[in-house]
N, CA, C and O of each residue as an XYZ file, in Angstrom:
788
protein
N     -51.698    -43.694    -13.456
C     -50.606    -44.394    -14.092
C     -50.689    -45.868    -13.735
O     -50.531    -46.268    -12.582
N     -50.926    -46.609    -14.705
C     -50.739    -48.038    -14.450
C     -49.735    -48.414    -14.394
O     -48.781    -48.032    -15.071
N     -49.751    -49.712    -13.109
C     -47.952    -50.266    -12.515
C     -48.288    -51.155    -13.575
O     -49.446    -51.421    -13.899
N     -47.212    -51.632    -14.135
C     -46.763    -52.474    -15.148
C     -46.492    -54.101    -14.353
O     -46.340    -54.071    -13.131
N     -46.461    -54.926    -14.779
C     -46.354    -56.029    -13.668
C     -45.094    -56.504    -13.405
O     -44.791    -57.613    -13.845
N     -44.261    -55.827    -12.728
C     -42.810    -55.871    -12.780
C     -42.490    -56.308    -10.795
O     -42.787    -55.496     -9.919
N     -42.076    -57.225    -10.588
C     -41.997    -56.951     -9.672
C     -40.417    -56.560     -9.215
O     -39.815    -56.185    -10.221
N     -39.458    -56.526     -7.878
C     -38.556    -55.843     -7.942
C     -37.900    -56.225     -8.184
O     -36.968    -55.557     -7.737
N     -37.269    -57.573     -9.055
C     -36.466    -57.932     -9.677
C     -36.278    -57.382    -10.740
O     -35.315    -56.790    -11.226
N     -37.664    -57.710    -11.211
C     -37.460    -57.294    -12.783
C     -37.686    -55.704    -12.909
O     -37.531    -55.081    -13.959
N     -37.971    -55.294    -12.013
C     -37.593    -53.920    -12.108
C     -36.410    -53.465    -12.266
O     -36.178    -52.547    -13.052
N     -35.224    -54.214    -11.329
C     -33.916    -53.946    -11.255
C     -32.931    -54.510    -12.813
O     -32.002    -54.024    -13.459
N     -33.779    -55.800    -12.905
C     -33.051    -56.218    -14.585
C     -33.373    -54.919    -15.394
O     -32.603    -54.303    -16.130
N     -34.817    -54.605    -15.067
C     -35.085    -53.391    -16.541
C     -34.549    -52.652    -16.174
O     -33.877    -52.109    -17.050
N     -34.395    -52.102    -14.890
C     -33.761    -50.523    -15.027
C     -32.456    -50.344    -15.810
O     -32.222    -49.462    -16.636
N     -31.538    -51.463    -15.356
C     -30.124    -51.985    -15.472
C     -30.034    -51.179    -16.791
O     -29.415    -50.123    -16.923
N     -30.906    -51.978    -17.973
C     -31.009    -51.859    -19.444
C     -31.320    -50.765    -19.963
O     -30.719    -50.492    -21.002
N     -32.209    -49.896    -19.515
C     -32.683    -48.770    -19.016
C     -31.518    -47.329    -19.135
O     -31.466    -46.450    -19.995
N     -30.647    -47.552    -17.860
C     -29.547    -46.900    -18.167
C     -28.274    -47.201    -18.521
O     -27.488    -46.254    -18.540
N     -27.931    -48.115    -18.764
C     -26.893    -48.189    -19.814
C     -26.980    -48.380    -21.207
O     -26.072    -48.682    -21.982
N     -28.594    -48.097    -21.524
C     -28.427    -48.567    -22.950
C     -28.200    -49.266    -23.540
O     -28.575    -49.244    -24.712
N     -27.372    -50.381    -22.966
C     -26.279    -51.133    -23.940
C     -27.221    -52.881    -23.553
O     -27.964    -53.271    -22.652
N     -26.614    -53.515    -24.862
C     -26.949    -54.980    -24.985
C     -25.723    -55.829    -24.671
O     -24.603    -55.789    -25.179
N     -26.302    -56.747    -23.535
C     -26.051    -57.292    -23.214
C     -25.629    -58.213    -22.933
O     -24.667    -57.506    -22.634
N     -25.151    -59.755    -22.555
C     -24.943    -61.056    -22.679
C     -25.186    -61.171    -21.073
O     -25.151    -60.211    -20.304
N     -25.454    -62.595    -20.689
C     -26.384    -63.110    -19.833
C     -24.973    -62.616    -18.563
O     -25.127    -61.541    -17.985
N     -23.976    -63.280    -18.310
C     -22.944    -63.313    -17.472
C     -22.622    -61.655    -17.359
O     -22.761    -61.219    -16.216
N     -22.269    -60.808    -18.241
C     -22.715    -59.324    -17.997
C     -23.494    -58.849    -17.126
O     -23.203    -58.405    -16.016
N     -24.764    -58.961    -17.750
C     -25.834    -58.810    -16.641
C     -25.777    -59.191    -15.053
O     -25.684    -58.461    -14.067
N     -25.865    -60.574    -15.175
C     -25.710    -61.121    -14.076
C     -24.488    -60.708    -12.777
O     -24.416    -60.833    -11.554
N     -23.612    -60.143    -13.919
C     -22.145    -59.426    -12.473
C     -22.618    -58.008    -12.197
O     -22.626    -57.428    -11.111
N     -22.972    -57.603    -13.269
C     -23.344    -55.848    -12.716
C     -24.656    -55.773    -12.093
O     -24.981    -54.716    -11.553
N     -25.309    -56.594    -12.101
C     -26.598    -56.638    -11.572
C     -26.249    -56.828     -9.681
O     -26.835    -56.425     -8.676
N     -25.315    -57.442     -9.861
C     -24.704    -57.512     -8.060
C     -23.867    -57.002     -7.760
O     -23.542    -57.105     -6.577
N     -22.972    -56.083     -8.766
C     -21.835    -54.888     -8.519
C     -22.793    -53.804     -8.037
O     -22.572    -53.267     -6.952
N     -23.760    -53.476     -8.718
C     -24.995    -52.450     -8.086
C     -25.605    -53.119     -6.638
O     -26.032    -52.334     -5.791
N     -25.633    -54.428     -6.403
C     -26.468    -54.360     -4.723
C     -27.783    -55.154     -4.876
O     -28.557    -55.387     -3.946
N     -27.981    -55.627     -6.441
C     -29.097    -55.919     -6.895
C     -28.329    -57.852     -6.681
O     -27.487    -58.491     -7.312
N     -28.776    -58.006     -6.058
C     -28.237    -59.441     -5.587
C     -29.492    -60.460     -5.977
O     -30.595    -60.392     -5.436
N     -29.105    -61.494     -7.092
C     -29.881    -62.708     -7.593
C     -29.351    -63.880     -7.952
O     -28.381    -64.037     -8.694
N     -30.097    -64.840     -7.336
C     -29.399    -66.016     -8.299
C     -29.209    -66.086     -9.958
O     -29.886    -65.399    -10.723
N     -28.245    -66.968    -10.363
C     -28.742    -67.039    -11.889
C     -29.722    -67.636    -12.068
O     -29.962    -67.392    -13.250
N     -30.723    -68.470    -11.602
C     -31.966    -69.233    -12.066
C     -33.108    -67.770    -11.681
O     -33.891    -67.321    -12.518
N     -32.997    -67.356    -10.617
C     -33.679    -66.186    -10.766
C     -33.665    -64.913    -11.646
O     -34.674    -64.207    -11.657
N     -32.421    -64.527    -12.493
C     -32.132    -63.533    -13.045
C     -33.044    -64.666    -14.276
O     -34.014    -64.139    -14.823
N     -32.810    -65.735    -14.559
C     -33.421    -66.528    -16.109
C     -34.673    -66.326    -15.447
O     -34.953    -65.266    -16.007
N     -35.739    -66.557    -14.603
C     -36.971    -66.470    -14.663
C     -37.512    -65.186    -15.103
O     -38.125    -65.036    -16.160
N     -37.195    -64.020    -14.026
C     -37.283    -62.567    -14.353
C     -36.838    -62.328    -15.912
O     -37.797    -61.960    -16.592
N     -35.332    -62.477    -16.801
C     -35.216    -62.212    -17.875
C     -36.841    -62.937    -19.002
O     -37.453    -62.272    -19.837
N     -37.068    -64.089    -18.699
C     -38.177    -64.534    -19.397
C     -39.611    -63.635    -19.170
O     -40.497    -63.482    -20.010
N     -39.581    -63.177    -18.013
C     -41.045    -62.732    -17.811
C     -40.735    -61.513    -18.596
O     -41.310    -61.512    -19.684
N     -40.063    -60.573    -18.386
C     -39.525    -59.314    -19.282
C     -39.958    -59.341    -21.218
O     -40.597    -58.593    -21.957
N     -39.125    -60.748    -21.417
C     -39.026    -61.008    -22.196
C     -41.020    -61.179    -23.142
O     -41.608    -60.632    -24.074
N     -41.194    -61.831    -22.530
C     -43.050    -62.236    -22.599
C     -43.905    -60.821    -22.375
O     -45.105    -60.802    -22.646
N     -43.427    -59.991    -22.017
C     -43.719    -58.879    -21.673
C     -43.358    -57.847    -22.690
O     -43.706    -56.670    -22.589
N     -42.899    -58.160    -23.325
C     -41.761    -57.455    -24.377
C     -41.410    -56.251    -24.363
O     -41.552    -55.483    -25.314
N     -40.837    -55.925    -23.100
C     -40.031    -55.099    -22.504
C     -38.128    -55.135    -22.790
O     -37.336    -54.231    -22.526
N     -37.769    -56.778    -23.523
C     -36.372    -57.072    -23.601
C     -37.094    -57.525    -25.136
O     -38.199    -57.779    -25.615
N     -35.563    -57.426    -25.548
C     -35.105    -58.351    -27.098
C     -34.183    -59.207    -26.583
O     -33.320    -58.873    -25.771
N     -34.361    -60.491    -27.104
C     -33.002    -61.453    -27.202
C     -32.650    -61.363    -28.563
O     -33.450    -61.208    -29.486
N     -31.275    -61.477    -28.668
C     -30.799    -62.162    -29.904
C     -29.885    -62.886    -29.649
O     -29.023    -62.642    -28.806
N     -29.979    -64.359    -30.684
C     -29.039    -65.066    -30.895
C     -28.052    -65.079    -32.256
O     -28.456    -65.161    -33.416
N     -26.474    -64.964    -31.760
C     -25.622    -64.545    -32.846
C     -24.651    -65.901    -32.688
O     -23.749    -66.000    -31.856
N     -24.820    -66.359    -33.125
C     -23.800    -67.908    -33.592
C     -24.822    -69.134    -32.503
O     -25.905    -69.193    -31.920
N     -23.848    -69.783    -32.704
C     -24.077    -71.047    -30.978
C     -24.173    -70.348    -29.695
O     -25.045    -70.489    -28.838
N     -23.357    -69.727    -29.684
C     -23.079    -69.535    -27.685
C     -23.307    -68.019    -27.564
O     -23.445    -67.513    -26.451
N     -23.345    -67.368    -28.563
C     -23.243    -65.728    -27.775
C     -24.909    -65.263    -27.905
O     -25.294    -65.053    -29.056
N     -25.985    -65.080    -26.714
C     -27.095    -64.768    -26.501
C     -27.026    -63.776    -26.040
O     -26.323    -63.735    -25.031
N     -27.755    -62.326    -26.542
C     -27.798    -61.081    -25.709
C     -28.398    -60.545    -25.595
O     -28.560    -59.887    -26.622
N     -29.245    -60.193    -24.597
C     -30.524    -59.343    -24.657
C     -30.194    -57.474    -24.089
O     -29.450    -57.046    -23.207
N     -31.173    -56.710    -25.108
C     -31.570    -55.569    -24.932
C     -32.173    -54.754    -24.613
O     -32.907    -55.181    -25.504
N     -32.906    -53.547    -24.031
C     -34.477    -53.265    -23.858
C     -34.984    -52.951    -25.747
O     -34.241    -52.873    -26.725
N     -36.492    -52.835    -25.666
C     -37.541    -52.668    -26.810
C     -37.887    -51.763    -26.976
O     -39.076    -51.461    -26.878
N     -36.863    -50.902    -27.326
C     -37.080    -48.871    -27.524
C     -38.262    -48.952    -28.515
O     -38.946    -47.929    -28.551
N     -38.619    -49.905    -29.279
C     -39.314    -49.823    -29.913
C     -41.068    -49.423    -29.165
O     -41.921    -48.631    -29.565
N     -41.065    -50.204    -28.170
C     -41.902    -50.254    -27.263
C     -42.034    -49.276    -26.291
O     -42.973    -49.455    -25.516
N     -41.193    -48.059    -26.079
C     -40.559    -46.635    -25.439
C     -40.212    -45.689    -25.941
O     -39.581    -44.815    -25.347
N     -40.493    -45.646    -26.971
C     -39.883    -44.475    -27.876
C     -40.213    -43.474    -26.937
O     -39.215    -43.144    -26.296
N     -41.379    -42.783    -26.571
C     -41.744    -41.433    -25.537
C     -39.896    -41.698    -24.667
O     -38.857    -41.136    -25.015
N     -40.058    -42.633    -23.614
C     -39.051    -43.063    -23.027
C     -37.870    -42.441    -23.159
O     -37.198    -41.812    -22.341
N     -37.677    -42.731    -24.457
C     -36.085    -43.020    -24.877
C     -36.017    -41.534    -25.341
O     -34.884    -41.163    -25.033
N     -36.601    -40.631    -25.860
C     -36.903    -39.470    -26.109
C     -36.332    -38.374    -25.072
O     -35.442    -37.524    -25.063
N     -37.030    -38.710    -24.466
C     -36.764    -38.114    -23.092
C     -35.563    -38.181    -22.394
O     -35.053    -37.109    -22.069
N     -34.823    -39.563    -21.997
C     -33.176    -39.735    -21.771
C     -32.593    -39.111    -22.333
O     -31.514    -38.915    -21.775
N     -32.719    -38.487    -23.479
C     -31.611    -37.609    -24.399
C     -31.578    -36.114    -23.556
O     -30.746    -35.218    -23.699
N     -32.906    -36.144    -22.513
C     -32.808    -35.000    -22.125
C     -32.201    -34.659    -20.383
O     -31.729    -33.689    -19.788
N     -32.543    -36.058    -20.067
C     -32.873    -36.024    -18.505
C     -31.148    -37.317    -18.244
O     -31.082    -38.487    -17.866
N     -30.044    -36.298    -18.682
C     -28.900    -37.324    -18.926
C     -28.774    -37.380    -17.254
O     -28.563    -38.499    -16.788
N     -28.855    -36.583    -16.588
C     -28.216    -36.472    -14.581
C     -28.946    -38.303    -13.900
O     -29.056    -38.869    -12.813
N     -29.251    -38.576    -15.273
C     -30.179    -40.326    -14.190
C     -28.891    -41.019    -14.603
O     -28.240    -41.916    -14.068
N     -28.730    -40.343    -15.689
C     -27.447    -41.860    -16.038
C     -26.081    -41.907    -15.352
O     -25.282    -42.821    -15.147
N     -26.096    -40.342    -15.014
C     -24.713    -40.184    -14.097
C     -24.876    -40.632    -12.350
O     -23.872    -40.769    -11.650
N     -26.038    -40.791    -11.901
C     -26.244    -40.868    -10.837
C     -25.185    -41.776     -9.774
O     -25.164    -41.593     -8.557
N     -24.389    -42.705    -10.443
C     -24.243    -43.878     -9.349
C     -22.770    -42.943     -9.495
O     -22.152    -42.952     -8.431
N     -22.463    -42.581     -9.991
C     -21.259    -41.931     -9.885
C     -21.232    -40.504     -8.831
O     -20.247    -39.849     -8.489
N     -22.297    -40.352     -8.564
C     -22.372    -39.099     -7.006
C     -22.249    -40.376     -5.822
O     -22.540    -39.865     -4.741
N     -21.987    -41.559     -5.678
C     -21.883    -42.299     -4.567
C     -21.119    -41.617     -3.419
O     -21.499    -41.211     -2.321
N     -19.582    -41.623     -4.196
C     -18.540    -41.102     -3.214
C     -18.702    -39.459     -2.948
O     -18.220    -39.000     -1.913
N     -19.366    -38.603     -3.866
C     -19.689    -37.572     -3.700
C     -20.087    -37.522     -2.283
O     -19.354    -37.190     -1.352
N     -21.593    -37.965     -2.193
C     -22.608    -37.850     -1.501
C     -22.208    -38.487     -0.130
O     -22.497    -37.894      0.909
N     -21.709    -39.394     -0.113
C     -21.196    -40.511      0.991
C     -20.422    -39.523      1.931
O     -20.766    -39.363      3.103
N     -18.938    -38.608      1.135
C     -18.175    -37.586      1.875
C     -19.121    -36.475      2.406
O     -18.770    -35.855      3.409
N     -20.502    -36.134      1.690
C     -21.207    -35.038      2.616
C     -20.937    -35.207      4.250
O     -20.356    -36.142      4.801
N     -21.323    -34.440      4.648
C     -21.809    -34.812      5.931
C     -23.279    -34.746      6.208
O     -24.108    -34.112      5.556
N     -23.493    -35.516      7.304
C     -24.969    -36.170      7.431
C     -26.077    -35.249      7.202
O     -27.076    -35.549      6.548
N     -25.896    -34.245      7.696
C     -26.835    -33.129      7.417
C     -27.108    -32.600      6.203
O     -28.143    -31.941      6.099
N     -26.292    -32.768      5.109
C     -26.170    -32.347      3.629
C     -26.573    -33.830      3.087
O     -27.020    -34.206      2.003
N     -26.293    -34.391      4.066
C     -27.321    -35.917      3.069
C     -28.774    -36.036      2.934
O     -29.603    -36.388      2.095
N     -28.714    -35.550      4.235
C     -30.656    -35.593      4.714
C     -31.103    -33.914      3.600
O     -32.231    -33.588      3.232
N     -29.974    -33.278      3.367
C     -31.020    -32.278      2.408
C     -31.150    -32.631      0.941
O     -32.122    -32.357      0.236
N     -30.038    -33.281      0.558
C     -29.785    -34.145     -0.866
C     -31.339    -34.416     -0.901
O     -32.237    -33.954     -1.605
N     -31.321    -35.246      0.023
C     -32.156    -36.600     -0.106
C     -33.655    -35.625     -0.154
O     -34.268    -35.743     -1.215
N     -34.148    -34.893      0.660
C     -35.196    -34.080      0.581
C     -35.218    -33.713     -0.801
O     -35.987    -34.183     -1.640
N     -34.645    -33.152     -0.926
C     -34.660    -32.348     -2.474
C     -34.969    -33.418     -3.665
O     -35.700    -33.245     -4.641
N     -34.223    -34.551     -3.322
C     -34.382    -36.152     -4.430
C     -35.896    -36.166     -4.322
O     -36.673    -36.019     -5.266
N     -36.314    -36.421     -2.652
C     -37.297    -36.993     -2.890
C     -38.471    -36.072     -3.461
O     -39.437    -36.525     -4.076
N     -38.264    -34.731     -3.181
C     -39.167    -33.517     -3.923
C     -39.553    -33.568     -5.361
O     -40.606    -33.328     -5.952
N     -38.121    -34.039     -5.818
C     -38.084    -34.110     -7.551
C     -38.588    -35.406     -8.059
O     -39.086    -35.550     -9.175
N     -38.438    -36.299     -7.216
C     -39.446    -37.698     -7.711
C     -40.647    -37.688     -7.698
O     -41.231    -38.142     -8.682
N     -41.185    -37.317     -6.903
C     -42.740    -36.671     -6.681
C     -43.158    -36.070     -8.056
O     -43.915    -36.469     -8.941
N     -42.402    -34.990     -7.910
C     -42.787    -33.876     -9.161
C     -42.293    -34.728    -10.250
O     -43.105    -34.488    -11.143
N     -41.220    -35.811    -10.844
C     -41.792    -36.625    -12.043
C     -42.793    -37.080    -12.515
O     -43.311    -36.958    -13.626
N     -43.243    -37.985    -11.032
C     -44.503    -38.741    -10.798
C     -45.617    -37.687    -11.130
O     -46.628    -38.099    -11.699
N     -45.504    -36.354    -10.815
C     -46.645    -35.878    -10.694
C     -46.981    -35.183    -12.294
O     -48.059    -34.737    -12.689
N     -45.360    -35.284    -13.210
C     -45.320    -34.514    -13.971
C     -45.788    -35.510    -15.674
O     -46.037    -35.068    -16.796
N     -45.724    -37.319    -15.009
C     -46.133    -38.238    -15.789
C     -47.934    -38.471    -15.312
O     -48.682    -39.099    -16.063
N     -48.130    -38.236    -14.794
C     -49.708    -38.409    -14.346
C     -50.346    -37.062    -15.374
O     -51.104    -37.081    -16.344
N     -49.731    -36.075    -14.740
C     -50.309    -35.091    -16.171
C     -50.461    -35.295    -17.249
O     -51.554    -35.107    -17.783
N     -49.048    -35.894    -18.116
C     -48.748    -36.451    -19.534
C     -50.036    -37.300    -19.425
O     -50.758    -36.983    -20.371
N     -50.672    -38.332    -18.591
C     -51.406    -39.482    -18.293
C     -52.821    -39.154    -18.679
O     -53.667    -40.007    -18.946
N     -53.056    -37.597    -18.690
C     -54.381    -37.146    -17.818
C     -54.541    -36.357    -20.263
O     -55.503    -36.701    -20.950
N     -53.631    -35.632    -20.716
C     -53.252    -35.650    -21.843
C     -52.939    -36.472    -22.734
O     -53.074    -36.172    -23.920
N     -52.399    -37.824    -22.293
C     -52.265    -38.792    -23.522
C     -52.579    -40.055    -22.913
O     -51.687    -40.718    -22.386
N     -53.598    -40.385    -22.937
C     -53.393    -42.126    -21.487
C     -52.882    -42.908    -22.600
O     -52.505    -44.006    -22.192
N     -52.686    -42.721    -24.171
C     -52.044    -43.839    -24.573
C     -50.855    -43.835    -24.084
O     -50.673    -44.973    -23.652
N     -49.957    -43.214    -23.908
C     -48.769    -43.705    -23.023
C     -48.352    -43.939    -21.605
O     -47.230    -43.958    -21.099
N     -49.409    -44.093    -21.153
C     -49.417    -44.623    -19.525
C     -48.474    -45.884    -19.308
O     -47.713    -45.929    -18.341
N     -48.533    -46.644    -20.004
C     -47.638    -47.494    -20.045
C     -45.926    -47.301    -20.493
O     -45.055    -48.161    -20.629
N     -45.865    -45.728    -20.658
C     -44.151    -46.119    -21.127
C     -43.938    -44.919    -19.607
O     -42.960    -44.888    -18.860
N     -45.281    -43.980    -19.521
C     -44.783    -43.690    -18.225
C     -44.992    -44.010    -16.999
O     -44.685    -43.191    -16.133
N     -45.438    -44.997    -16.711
C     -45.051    -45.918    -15.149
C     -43.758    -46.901    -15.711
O     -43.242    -47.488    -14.761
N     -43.274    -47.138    -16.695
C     -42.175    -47.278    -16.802
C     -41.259    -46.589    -16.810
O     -40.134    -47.021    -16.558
N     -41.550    -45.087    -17.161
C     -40.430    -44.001    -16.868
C     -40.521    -43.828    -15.326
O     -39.364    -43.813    -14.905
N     -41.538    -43.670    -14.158
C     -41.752    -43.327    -13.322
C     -40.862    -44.631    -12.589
O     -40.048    -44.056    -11.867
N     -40.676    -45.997    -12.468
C     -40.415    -46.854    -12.023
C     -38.803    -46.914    -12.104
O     -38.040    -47.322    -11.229
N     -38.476    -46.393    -13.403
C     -36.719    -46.309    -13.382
C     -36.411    -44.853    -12.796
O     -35.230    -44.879    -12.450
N     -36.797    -43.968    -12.613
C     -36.646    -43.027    -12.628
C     -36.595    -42.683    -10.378
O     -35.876    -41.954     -9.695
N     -37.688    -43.608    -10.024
C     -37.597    -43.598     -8.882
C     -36.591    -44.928     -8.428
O     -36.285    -44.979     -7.237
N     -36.257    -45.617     -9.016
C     -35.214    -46.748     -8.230
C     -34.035    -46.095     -8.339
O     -33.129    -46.217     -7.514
N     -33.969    -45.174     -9.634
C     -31.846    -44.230     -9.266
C     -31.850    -43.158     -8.026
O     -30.952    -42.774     -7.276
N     -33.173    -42.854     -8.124
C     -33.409    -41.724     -6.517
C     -32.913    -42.356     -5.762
O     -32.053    -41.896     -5.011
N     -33.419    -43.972     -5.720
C     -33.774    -44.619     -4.446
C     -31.754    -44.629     -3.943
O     -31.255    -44.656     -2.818
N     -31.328    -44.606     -4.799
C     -29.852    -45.174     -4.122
C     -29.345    -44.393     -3.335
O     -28.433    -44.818     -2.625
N     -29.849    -42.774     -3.195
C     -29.502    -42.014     -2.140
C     -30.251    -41.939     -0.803
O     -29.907    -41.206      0.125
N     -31.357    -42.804     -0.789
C     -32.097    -43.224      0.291
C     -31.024    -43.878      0.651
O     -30.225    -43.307      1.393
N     -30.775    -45.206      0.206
C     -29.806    -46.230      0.480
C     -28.067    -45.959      1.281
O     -27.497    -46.389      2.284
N     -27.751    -45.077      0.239
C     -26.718    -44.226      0.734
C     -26.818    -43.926      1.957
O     -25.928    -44.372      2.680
N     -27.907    -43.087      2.601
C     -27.572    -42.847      3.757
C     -28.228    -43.199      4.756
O     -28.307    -42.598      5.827
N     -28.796    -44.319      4.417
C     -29.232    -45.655      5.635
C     -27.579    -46.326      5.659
O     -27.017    -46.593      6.721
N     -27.065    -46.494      4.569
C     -25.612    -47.201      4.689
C     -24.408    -46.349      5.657
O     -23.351    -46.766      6.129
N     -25.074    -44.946      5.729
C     -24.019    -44.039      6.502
C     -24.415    -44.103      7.832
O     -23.625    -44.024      8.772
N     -25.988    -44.286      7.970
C     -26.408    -44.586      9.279
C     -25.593    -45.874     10.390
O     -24.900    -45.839     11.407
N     -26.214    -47.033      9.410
C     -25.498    -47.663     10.122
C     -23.924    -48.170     10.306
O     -23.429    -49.070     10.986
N     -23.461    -47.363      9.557
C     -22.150    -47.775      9.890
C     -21.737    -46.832     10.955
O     -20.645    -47.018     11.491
N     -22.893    -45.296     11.525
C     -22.112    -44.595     12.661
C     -23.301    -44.704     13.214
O     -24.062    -43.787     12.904
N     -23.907    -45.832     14.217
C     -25.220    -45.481     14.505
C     -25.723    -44.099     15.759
O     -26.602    -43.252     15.914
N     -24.046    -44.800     16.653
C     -24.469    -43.466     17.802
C     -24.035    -42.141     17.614
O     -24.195    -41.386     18.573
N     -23.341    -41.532     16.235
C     -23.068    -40.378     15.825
C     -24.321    -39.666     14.568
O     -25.152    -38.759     14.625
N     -23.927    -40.552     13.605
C     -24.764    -40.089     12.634
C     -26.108    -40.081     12.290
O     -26.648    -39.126     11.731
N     -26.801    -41.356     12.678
C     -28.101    -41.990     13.050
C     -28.858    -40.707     13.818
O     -29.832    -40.137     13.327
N     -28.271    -40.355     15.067
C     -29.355    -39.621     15.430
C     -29.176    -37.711     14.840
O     -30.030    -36.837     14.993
N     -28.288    -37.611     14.411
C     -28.111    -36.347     13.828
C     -28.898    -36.689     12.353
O     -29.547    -35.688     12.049
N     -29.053    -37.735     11.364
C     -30.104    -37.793     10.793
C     -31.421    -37.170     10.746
O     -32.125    -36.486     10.003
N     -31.423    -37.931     12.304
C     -32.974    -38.180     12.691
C     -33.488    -36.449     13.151
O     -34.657    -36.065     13.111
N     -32.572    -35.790     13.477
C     -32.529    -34.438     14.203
C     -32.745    -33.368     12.547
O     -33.516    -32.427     12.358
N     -31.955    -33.861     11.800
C     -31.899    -32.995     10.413
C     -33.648    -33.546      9.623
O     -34.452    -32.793      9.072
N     -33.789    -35.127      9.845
C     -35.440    -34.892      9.274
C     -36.249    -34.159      9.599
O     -36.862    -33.300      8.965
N     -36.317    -34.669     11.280
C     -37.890    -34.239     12.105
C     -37.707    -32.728     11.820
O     -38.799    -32.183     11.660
N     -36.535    -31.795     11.696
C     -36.905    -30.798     11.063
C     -37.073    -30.287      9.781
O     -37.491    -29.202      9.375
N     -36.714    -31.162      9.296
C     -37.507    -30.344      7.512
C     -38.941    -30.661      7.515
O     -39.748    -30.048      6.815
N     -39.268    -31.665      8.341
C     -40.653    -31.865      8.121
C     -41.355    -30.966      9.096
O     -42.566    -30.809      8.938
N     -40.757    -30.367     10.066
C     -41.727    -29.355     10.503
C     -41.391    -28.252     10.144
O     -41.926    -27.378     10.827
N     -40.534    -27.765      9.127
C     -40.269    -27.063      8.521
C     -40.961    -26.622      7.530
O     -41.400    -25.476      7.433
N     -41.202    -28.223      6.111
C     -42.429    -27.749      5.332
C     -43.411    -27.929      5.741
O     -44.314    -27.816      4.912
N     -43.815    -28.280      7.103
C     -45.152    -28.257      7.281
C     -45.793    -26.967      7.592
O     -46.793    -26.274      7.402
N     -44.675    -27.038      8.165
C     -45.382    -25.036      8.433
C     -45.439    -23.994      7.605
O     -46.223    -23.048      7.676
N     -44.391    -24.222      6.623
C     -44.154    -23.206      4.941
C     -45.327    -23.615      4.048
O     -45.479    -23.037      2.971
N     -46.376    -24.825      4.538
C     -46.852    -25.326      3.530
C     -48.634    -25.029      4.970
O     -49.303    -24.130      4.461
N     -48.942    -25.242      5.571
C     -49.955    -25.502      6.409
C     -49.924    -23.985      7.153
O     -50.733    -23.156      6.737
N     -49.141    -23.662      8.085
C     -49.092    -22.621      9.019
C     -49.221    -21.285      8.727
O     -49.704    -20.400      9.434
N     -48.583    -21.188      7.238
C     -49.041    -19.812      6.732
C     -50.117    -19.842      6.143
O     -50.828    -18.837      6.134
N     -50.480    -20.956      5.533
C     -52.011    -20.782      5.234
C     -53.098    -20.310      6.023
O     -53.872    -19.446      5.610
N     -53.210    -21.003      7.472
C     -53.684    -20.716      8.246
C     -54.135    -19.250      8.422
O     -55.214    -18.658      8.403
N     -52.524    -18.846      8.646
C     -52.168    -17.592      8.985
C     -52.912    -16.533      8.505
O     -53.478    -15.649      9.147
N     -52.849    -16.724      7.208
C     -53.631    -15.864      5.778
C     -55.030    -16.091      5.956
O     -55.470    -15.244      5.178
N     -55.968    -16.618      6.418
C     -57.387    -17.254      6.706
C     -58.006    -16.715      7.559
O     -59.174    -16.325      7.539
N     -56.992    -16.652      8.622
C     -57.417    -16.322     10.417
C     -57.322    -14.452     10.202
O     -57.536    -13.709     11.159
C-alpha cells in the first residue's frame, strides 16, 4: 500500500472531511479541527489546505465574494466512499469518548486491544484488495490512514486517563498490558510449540 504524501496535518484536515462528509468554510474547519485536539495555526491549516488541494484530495468552491468552502473529491474515492455506507461505527466513534473514559482501566486496555486487532486486520484486509486490484492502492492507504487515526483516539483516551491518575491507573494499565501480551503470545507461539514437540 502506498503512503500518500500526507503528512499529519493534512492527514488530520483530510480525515476531518472524511467523516463528516460535509463542506465546509475555512473558520469551520479551523474550530473543529481544535475542538478534536488537532491544534493548528491558521497559516498552517492554509498551507496544508493548499497541499490537499494540489493533490486533489479537496474541492474548493467559490460562491459570491466572501463565502469559500472546501470539500473532499469523492470523485477521486469512490471505492472509499462506497464502503462508509457500510463501515458507519467510524463515524460514531468520537461519541464513545465518555463511554470509554467511565470504563475502568482494565476495560480500557481491552477496548484498546481489540481496536488495535481490528486496525491491523483493515490494514491487512486493504493490502489484500492491493494484492487484487493495485489500481486502487491509492484510495486504500487513504482508507487505511483515516481509518487508523479514529482508532487512534482510544489510544489517546487512555494515555489521557493515565495521566491524570498516574499512581493508580498508570500502573494497573501497565499490569492489564504486559498481560495480554503474554497472553497472545502464548495462544499464538506456545501452543504451537506444544503441537510440534
Amino acid at each position: 500500500m502506498d503512503k500518500p504524501l500526507l503528512d499529519e496535518y493534512c492527514e488530520n484536515i483530510f480525515s476531518l472531511f472524511l467523516v463528516s462528509e460535509k463542506t465546509l468554510r475555512f473558520n469551520e474547519l479551523y474550530e473543529t479541527l481544535n475542538k478534536l485536539g488537532w491544534k493548528m495555526s491558521k497559516p498552517t491549516l492554509i498551507a496544508h489546505l493548499h497541499h490537499l488541494l494540489k493533490n486533489k484530495l479537496l474541492i474548493r468552491k467559490r460562491e459570491g465574494k466572501q463565502k469559500v468552502t472546501y470539500t473532499a473529491n469523492w470523485a477521486k474515492l469512490e471505492t472509499f466512499q462506497q464502503s462508509m455506507k457500510t463501515d458507519q461505527f467510524i463515524r460514531n466513534l468520537l461519541r464513545f469518548k465518555e463511554q470509554f473514559k467511565a470504563c475502568p482501566i482494565d476495560e480500557q486496555v481491552i477496548i484498546i486491544t481489540n481496536i488495535l486487532t481490528l486496525s491491523n486486520l483493515y490494514q491487512l484486509k486493504l493490502l489484500v484488495h492491493d494484492a487484487i486490484d493495485p489500481s486502487k492502492n491509492f484510495e486504500h492507504s487513504i482508507q487505511y490512514i483515516f481509518i487508523k487515526k479514529f482508532f487512534d483516539f482510544f489510544r489517546k483516551w487512555l494515555i489521557e486517563s493515565c495521566h491524570a491518575s498516574k499512581t493508580e491507573k498508570a500502573p494497573q494499565a501497565l499490569s492489564m498490558i504486559d498481560y495480554n501480551i503474554t497472553r497472545i503470545t502464548n495462544m499464538i507461539f506456545a501452543e504451537k510449540s506444544q503441537k510440534h514437540a
